[in-house]
N, C-alpha and C positions, 0 to 999 in steps of 0.2 A: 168608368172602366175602360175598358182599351179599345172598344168601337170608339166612345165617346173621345177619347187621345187623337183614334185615326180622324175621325172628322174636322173642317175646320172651324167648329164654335166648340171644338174641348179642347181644357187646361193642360200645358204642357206639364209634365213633372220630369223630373231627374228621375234615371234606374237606381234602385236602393241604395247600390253600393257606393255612389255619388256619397250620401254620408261619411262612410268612411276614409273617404279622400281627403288630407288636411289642402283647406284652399289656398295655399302657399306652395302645393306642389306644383313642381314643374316636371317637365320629359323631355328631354333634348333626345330627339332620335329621328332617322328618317327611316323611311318605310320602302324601299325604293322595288321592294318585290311587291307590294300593294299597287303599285303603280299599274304592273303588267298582270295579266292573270294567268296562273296556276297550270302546269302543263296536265291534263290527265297521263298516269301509268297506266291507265285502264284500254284495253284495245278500241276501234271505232265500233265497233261491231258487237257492244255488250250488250247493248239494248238488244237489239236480236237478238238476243241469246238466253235473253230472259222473257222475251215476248216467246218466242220456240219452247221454253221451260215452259209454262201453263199454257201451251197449247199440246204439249207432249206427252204418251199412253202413261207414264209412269206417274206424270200429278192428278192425269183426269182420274186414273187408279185409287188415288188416296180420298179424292174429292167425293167418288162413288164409297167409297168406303166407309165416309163419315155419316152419309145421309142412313 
């Protein structure tokens, strides 16, 4: 299984879809935004903002409410 994969005395396998790859394909392409990573559109300060959300009266409200 996939502990067995992570370690190193397990068998590598190919992911499924490896089968349907005919082995004669090729890809000519470069990746060159792979290279650099990814800008967030997300503000710096989201985590905050979701850490302040469950610490906030209106979640603790719903959390009391389920119990």
């Amino acid at each position: 299984g996939f502990i067995e994969r992570m370690t190193t005395g397990g068998e590598t396998h190919l992911p499924p879809i490896s089968k349907f790859i005919p082995p004669d394909f090729k890809f000519n392409c470069e990746f060159d935004n792979a290279k650099t990573p990814a800008k967030s559109t997300h503000p710096d300060d989201e985590g905050e903002l979701i850490i302040n959300y469950f610490k906030s009266e209106a979640f603790m409200k719903i959390i009391n409410e389920e119990k």
